[in-house]
C-alpha positions in Angstrom: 0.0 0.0 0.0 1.1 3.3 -1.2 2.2 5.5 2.0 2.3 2.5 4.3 5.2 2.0 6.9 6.2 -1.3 8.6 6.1 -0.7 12.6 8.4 -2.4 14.8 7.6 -3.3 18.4 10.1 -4.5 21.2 10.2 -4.8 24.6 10.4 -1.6 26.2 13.6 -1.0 28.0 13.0 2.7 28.5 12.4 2.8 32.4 9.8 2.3 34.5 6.3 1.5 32.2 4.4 4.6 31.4 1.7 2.1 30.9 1.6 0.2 33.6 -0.5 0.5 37.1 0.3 2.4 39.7 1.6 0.6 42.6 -0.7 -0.2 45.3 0.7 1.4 48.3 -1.9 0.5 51.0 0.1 -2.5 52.5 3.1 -0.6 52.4 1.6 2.0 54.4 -0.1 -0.7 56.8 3.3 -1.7 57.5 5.3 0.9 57.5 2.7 2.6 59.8 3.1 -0.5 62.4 6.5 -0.5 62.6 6.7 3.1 63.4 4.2 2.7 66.1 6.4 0.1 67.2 9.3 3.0 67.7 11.1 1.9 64.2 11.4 5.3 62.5 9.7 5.6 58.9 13.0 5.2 56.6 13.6 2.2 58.9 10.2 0.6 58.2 10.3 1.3 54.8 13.3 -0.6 54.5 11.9 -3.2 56.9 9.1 -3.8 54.3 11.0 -3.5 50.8 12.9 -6.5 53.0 10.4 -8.3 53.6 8.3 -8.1 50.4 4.0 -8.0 50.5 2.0 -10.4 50.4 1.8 -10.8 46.5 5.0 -9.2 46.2 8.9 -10.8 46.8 11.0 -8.6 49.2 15.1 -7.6 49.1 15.7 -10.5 51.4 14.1 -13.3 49.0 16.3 -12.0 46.1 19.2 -12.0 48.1 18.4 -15.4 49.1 18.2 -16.5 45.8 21.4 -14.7 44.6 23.5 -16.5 47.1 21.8 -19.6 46.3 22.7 -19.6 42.8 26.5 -18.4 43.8 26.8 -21.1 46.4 25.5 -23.7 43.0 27.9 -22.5 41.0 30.8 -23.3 43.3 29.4 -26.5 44.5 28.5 -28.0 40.7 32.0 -26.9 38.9 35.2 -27.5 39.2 38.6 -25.5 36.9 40.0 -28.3 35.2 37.5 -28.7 32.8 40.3 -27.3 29.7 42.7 -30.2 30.8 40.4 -32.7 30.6 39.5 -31.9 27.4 43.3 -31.5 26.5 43.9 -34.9 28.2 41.1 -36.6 26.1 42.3 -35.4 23.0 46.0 -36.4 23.6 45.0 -39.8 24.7 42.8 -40.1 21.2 46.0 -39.3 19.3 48.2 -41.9 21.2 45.3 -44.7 20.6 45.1 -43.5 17.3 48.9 -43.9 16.8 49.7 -47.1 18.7 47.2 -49.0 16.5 48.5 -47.2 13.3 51.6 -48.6 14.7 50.6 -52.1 15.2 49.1 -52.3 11.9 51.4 -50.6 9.7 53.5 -53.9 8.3 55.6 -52.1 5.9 57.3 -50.0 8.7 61.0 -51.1 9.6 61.2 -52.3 13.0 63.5 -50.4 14.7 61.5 -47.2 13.6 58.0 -48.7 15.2 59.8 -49.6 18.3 61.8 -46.4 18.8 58.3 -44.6 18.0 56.7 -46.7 20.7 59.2 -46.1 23.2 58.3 -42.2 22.7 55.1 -42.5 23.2 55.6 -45.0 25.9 57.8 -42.6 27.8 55.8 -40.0 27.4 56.1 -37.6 31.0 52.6 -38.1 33.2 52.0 -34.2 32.6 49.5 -33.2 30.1 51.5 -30.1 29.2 54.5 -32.0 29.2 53.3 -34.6 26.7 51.6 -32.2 24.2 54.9 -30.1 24.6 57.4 -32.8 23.6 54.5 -34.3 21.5 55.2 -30.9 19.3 57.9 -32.4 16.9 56.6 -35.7 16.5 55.9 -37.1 13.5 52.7 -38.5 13.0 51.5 -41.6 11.2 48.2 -41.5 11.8 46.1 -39.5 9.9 43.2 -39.4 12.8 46.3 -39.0 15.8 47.2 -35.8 13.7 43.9 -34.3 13.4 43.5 -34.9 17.3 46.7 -33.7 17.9 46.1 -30.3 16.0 42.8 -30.2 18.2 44.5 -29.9 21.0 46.2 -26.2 20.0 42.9 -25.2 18.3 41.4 -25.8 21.7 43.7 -23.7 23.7 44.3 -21.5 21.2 40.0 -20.7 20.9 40.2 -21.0 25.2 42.6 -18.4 25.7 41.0 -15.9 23.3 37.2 -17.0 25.1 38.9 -16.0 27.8 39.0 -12.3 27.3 36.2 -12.3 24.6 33.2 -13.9 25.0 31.9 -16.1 22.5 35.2 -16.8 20.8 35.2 -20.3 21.6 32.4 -21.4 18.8 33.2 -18.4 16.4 36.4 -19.8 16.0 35.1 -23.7 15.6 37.2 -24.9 12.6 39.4 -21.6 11.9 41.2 -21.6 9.0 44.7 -19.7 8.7 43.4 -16.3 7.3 40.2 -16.4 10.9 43.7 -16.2 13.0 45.4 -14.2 11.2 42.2 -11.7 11.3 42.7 -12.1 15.0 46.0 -11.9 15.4 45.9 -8.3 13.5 42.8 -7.3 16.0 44.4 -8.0 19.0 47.4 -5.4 17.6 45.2 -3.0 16.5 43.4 -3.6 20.0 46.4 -2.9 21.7 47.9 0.2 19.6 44.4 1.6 20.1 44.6 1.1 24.7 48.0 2.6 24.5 46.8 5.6 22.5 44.3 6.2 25.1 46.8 5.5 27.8 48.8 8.3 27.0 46.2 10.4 25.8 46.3 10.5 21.9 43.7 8.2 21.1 40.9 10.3 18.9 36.3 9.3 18.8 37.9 8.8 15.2 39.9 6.2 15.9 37.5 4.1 17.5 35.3 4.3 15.2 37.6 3.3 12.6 38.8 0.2 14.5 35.0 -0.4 15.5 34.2 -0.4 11.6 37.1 -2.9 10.7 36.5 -5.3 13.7 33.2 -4.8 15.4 32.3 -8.3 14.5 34.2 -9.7 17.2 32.4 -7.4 19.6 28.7 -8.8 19.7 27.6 -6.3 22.7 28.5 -3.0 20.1 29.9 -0.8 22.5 29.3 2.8 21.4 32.3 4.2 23.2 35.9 3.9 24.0 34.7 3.6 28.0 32.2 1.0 27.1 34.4 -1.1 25.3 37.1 -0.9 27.5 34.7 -1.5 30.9 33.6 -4.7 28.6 37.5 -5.9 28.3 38.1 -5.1 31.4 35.3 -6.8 33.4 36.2 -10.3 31.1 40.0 -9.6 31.7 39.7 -9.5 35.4 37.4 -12.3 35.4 40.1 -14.7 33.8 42.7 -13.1 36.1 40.6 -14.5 39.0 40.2 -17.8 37.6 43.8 -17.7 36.9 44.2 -17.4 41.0 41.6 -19.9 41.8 43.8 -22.6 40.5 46.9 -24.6 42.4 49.5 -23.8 41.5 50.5 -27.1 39.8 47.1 -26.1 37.5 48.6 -22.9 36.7 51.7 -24.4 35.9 50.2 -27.0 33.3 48.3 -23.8 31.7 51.1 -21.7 31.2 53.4 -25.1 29.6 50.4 -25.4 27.5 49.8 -21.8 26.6 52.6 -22.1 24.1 51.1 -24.2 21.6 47.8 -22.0 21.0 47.2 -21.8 17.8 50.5 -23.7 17.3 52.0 -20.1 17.7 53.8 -18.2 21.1 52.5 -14.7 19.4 49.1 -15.3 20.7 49.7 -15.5 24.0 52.6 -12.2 23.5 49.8 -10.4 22.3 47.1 -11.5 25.2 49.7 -10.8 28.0 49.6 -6.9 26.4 46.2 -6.8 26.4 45.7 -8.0 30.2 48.5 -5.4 31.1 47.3 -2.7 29.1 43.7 -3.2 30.9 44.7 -3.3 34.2 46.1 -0.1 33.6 43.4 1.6 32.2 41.2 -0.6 34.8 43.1 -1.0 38.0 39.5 -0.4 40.2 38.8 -3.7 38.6 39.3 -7.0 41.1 42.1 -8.6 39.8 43.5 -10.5 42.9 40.2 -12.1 43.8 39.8 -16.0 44.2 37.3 -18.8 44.3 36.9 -21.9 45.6 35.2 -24.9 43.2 34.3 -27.9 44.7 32.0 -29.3 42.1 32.7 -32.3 39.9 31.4 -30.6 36.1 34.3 -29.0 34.7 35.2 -25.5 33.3 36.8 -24.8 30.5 38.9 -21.5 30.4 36.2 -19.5 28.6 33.4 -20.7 30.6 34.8 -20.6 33.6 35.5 -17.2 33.0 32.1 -16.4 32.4 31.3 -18.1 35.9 33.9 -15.6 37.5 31.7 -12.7 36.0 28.8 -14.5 37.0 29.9 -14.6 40.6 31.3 -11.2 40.4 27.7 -10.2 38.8 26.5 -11.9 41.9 28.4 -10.2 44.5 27.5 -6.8 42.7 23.5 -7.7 43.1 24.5 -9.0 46.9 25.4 -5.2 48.1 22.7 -3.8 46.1 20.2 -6.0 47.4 21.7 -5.3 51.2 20.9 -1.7 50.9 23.3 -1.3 53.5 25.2 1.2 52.5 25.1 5.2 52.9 22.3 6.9 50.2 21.2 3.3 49.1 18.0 3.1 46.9 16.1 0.3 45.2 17.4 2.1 41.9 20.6 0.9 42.3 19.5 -2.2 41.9 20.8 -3.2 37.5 17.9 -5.0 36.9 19.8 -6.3 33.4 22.2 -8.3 35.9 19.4 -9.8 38.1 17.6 -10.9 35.0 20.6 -12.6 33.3 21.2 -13.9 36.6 17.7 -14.9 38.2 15.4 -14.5 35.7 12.8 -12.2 34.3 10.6 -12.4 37.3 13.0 -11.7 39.6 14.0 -8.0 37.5 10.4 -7.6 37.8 10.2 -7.7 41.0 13.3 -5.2 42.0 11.4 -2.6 39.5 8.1 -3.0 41.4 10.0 -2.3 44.8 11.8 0.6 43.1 8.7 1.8 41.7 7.4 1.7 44.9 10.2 2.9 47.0 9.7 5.8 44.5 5.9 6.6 45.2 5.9 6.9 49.0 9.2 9.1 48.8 7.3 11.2 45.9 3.3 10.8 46.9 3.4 13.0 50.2 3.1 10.3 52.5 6.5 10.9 54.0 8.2 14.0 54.6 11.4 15.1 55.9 11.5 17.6 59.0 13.7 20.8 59.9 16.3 18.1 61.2 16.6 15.7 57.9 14.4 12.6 59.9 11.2 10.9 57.7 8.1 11.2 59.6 4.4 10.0 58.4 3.0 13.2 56.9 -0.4 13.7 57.2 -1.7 12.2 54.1 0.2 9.0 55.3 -1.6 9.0 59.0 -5.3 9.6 57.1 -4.8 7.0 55.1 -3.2 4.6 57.8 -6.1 5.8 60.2 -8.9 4.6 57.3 -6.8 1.1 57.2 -7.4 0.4 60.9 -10.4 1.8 60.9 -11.6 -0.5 58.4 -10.0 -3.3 60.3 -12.1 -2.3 63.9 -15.1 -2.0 61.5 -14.6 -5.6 60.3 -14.1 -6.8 63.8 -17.6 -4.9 64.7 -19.2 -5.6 62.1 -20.3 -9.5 63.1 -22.3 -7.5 66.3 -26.0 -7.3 66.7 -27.3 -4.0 66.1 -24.2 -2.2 66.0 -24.0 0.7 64.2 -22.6 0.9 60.3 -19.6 2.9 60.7 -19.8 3.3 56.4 -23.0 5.3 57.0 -22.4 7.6 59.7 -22.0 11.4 59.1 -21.6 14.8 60.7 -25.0 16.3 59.2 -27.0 13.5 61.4 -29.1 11.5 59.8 -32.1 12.1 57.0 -35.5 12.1 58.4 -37.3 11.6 55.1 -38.5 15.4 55.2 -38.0 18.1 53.7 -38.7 22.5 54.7 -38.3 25.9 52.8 -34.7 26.5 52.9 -33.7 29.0 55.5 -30.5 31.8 56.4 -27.8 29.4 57.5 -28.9 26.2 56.5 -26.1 24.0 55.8 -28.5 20.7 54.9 -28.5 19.8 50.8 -31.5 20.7 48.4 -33.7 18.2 48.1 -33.7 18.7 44.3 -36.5 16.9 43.2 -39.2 19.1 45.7 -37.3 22.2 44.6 -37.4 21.7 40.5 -41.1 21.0 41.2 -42.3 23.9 43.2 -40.3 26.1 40.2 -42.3 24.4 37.7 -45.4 24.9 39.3 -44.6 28.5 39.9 -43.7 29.1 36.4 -47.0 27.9 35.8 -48.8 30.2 37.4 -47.2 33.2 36.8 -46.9 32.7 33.5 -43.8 33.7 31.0 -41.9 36.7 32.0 -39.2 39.2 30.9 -36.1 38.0 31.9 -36.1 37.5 35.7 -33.0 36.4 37.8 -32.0 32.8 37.5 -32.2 33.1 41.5 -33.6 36.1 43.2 -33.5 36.7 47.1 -36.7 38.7 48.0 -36.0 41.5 50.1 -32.0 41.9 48.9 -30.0 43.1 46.0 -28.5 40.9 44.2 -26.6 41.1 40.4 -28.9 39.7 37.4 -27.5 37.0 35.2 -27.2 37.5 31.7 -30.3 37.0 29.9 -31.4 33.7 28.7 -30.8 34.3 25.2 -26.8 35.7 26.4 -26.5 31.8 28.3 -25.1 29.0 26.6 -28.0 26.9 27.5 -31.3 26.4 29.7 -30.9 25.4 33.3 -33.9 23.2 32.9 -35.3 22.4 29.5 -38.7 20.8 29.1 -38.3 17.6 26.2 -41.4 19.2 23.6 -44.3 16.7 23.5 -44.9 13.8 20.4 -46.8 16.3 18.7 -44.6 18.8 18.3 -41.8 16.4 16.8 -41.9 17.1 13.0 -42.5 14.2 11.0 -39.6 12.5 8.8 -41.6 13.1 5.5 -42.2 16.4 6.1 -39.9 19.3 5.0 -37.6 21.7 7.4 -40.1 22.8 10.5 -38.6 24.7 13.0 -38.2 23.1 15.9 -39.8 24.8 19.2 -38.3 26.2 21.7 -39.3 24.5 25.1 -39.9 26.7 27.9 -37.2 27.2 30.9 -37.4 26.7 34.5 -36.4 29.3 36.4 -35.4 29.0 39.9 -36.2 31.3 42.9 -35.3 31.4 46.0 -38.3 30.5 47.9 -38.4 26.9 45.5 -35.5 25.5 47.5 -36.2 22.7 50.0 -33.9 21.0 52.4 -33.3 17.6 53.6 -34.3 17.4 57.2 -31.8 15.5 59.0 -32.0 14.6 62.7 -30.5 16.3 65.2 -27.5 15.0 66.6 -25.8 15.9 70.1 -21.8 17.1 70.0 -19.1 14.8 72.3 -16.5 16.0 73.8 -14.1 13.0 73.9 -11.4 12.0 76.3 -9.1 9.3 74.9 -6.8 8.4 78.3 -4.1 6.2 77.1 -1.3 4.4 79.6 1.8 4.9 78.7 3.9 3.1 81.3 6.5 1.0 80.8 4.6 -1.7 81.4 2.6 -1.4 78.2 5.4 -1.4 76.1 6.8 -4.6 78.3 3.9 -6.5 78.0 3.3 -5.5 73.8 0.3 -3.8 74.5 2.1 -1.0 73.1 0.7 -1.1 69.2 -2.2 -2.0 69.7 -2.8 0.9 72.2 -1.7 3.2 69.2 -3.9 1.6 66.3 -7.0 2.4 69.0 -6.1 5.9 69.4 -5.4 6.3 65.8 -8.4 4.2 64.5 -10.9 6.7 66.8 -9.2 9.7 65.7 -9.9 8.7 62.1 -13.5 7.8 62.8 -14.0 11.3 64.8 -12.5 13.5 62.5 -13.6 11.9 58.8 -17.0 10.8 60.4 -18.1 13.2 64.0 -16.6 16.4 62.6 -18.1 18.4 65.3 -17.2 16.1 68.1 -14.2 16.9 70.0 -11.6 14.7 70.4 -8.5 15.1 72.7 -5.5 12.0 73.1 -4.2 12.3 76.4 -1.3 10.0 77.3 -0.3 9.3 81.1 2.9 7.4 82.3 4.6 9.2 85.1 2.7 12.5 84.2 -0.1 12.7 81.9 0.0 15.4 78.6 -2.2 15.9 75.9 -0.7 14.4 72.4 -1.5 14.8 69.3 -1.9 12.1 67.5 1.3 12.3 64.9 3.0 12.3 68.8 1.7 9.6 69.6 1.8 7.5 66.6 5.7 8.2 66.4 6.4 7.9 70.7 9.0 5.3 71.7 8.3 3.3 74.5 8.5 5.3 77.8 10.1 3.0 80.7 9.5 5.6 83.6 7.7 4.3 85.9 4.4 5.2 86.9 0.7 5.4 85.9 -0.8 9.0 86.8 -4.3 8.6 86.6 -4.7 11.5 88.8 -2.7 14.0 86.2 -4.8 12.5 83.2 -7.7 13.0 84.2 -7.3 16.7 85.4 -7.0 17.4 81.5 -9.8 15.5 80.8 -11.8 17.9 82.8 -10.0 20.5 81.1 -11.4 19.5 78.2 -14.7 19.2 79.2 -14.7 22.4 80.6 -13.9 23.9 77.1 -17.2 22.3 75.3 -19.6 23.1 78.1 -22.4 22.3 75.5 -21.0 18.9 74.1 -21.9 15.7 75.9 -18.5 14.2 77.5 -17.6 10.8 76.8 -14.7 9.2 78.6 -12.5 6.3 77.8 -10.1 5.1 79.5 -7.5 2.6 78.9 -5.1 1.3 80.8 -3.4 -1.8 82.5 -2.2 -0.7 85.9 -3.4 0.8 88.9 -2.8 4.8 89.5 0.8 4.6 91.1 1.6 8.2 91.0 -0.2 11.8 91.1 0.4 15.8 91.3 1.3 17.6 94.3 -0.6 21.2 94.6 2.9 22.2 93.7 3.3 20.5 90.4 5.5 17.9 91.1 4.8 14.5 90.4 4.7 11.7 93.5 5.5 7.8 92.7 4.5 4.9 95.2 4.4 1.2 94.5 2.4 -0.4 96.1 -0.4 2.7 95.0 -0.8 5.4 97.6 -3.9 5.9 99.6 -3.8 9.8 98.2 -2.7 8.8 95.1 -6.3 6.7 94.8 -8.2 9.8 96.3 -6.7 12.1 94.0 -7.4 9.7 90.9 -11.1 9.2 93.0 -11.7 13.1 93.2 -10.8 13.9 89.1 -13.0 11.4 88.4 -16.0 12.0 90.8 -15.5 16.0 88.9 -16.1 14.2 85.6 -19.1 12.5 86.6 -20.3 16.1 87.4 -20.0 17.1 84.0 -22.1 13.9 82.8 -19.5 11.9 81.3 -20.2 8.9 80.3 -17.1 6.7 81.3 -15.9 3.5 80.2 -12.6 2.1 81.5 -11.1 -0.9 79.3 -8.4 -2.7 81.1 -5.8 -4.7 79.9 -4.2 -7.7 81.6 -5.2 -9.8 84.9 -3.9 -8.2 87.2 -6.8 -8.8 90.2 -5.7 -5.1 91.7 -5.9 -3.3 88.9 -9.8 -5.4 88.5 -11.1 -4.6 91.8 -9.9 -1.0 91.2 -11.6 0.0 87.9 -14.3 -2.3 88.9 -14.8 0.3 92.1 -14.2 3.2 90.5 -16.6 2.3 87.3 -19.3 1.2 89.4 -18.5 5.0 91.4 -19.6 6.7 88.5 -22.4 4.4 87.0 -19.9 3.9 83.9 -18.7 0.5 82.7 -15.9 -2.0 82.0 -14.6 -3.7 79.1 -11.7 -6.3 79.8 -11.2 -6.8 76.0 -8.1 -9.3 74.5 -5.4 -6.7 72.3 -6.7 -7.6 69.0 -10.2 -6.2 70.2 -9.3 -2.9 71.9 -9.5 -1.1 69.0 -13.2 -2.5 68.1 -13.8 -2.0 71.8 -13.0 1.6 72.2 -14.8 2.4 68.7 -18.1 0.6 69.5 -18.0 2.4 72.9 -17.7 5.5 71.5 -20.3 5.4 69.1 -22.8 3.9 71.2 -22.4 7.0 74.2 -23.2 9.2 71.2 -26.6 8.2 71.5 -29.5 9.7 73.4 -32.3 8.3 75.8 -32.0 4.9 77.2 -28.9 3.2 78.9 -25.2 2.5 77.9 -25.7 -0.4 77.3 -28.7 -0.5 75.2 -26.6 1.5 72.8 -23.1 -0.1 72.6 -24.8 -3.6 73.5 -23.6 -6.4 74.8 -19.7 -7.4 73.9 -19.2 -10.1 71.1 -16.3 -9.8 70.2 -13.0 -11.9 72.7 -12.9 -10.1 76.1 -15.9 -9.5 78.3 -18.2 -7.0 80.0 -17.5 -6.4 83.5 -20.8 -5.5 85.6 
């Protein structure tokens, strides 16, 4: 087709996929939000859970795992002397070759067969020595020949696989003008490294040497720095095989170096190379070592490319660690963990990058005046909606209890609706209000151009006239008989009258009235919350009702107030980020003097108090301010604690103490002091507290009847205590 292109389409290598989905960042932020309420600091959790991996999703530590399995298989499966043994094959092919030529060659004089098969008799036990004295030999066999002159293709094709990959099978059957082309690369090669040694080496020059060789570089380096980082990285490699061997290994290479390619220059010109390299390379490991205990064996090209495999390894161990200064998931080559672990496995480091990425870039962390990551507010919203969801999960089994998804801070809709009114707040009911217009328009009949929305009794600016507007507000569809008829010719189609809205059509949703809380949240945070792990949970509670108060009960007021030793009022980024405290002490007394406090500042809100807490009031304020400890509790200690709360039952609070533990003294004193005050008790297990608090809350919102006809009874682990 005329104009027509062919498209071609690849995998796309380009970054991160503009395509793909965003990453799903909600169990990140579960668990990064758990570990910090834990005491770890964000950057540490963040870490923790790129270590760990989600549930779908593998973490740092599998991929490390798996790297060091495959390193630890590659040792364990190989051993170096894989190039002798094929070496030692070959020469033993040539001498079974020869003896039987021997044996049945009758023409040959006698002497000459048995001075020949003395030679080969006496032959030294070393493979290098053999081939070496094997050199000047003259051959009767045809097939011992052939074998023979195996044996320096082999080395020869080894020692070049050594330092470039691939050469090994490229070279498969050379004839004389395959080494001579390599022979005159390998000087060009060199002349080009000492140009750029000293300096004098021009983009003109590799591109020229690029042009006349490039085919024996298959990975098409662009520039002198790639190709050289390419050598280099192969180079060292071979060095560190080199060192892996004993030294009686070593010792056989190097005797049978010389007959590569049945010619010493080879070697001459690889020994330039390797020096010019480390030269231009010296950052490069060149005195490194392994040890192979396997039984498959290596020849000198492959076991070179093991050597870069392990190094390749090692590389994607430290990047995988992240245990270095500035580390980041994009350090991570994902071409070396693919070549080394797989596709999946490079899939899976990009999706932790990706997601490293997103919490750093979405706002839910944020770095303070002092260079530390804290959970920005975005971060503790949506963290507070995940544990909400969880307590509303937990409730949600309960008879009767209240759908947290449905409560709001207008109240709720009776079904009614009234004239809207100066200050109402409530939304139109739309349907009553586009009615009474209509009607209205009825009755007055078509006017001028009156205001879209007019105010009786107040100014207010016209809108443009109807025919100035794009379009009507509220168009009437004309009736079937006004539709003109297909067969009929161009009628003009009428214009259908517009509603016009005035004030005194709007209507409002009556909603119930709803009574404002004033809400105490008393957390204990004595060292003994911390010790007995009570600490996390008591943080997802407070967190869990701050999100339900603030998204849900705008007009409530809520107030955190945390007591170990002394009491203070938190907010709730304070407390989400607090270490554990191991003062001792649980002031009661101090906590709930700010609880009255706050009571005292919504005189008109209905006070709800929660307590929670899993020790008995050990400490208190003097009238001077300073704080008093006594274990066992102190008889003033309990009257102080007894008076703060006998002031909050004067304000109406309804109280509910939820304790933690079995400790019998700590029962008989919240039983007392609940019972003092007509409130209640809730001895709920950890995973409950947070449903616990949450349902109690909701249900003292309510009006008329008792407590506990409006949280009802307990279901969940944990019991009521009457």
């Amino acid at each position: 087709m005329r104009g027509s292109h062919r498209s071609r389409y690849g995998r796309y290598t380009g970054g991160p996929d503009p395509l793909a989905p965003p990453v799903d960042l909600a169990e990140a932020l579960d668990h990064i939000g758990q570990e910090v309420m834990a005491g770890y600091s964000p950057e540490r959790a963040m870490r923790e859970f790129l270590r760990r991996g989600g549930q779908d999703q593998q973490g740092l530590d599998d991929l490390a795992r798996r790297v060091a399995e495959r390193r630890r298989d590659l040792l364990q499966r190989h051993h170096l002397d894989g190039t002798m043994q094929e070496v030692r094959e070959l020469l033993d092919k040539a001498l079974l070759a020869e003896r039987g030529q021997l044996a049945r060659d009758v023409e040959m004089d006698d002497a000459d067969r048995s001075f020949r098969e003395m030679r080969l008799d006496n032959l030294p036990p070393s493979t290098a020595a053999a081939v070496s004295e094997l050199s000047t030999y003259d051959w009767q066999s045809g097939e011992a020949r052939e074998a023979y002159e195996q044996i320096k293709d082999l080395l020869g094709r080894e020692m070049l696989d050594q330092r470039f990959a691939g050469m090994k099978q490229a070279l498969e059957n050379a004839t004389d003008e395959d080494r001579a082309a390599v022979n005159e690369m390998l000087q060009d090669l060199n002349d080009l490294l000492e140009a750029h040694r000293r300096g004098e080496d021009t983009d003109q020059q590799f591109r020229e040497f690029m042009d006349k060789h490039g085919d024996f570089f298959p990975e098409n380096p662009r520039t002198m720095d790639e190709l050289l980082d390419s050598l280099a990285a192969r180079a060292a490699a071979a060095q560190r095989m080199r060192n892996s061997m004993t030294q009686e290994q070593r010792d056989e290479l190097d005797a049978l170096a010389a007959q590569a390619f049945g010619s010493p220059e080879l070697m001459q010109s690889l020994d330039r190379l390797d020096g010019n390299l480390q030269a231009l390379r010296p950052g490069e490991d060149w005195g490194g070592s392994e040890r192979f205990d396997g039984e498959e064996g290596l020849g000198l090209g492959d076991g070179t490319g093991v050597l870069q495999d392990l190094a390749d390894l090692d590389d994607l161990a430290d990047q995988l660690s992240q245990s270095y200064d500035g580390a980041r998931m994009d350090d991570v080559d994902l071409d070396k963990l693919a070549r080394q672990l797989g596709d999946r496995a490079a899939v899976d480091a990009r999706t932790l990058a990706e997601l490293e990425r997103a919490l750093r870039e979405s706002g839910y962390l944020k770095r303070t005046s002092d260079g530390q990551l804290r959970l920005s507010p975005k971060a503790m919203r949506q963290l507070g909606r995940a544990l909400l969801k969880d307590v509303a999960n937990r409730m949600s089994a309960r008879q009767g209890q209240r759908d947290l998804r449905t409560a709001g801070a207008a109240g709720e809709r009776s079904g009614a609706t009234r004239p809207w009114e100066f200050g109402d707040t409530e939304p139109w009911d739309v349907t009553r209000t586009v009615t009474n217009a209509v009607l209205r328009n009825a009755s007055e009949g078509p006017a001028g151009s009156p205001p879209l929305v007019e105010e009786r009794g107040t100014s207010v600016s016209k809108p443009p006239p109807v025919e100035e507007r794009e379009g009507p507000l509220v168009e009437e569809r004309p009736s079937r008989q006004a539709r003109p008829s297909p067969s009929s010719g161009s009628v003009s189609k009428p214009r259908a009258p517009r509603v016009r809205l005035d004030i005194s059509d709007v209507e409002v949703v009556e909603t119930e009235a709803r009574t404002q809380a004033a809400v105490a949240l008393l957390v204990d945070t004595s060292f003994s919350m911390a010790m007995d792990g009570r600490w996390v949970p008591m943080k997802r509670t407070a967190l869990a009702l701050h999100q339900l108060v603030t998204s849900r009960f705008r007009g409530d007021a809520l107030e955190v107030i945390a007591f170990g030793r002394h009491a203070q009022v938190m907010p709730i980024e304070q407390l989400t980020a607090l270490d554990a405290r191991w003062d001792k002490g649980t002031n009661l007394h101090h906590a709930l003097l700010l609880a009255n406090r706050h009571f005292r500042k919504h005189p008109h809100a209905q006070p709800v108090l929660l307590i929670v807490t899993d020790g008995e009031p050990t400490s208190h304020l003097e009238p001077d301010g300073e704080v008093w400890f006594s274990y066992p509790p102190h008889p003033l200690t309990i009257a102080y604690s007894v008076r703060e709360l006998d002031a909050a039952a004067r304000f109406g609070a309804q109280t509910t103490f939820f304790r933690l533990g079995e400790d019998p003294g700590l029962a008989r004193f919240v039983d007392q002091m609940a019972r003092r005050v007509d409130g209640r008790v809730v001895a709920p297990e950890l995973d409950d507290l947070g449903a616990a608090v949450v349902g109690s809350y909701l249900g003292s919102r309510g009006s008329g009847g008792s407590y506990r006809d409006h949280f009802g009874d307990w279901s969940g682990r944990g019991f009521w205590v009457d």
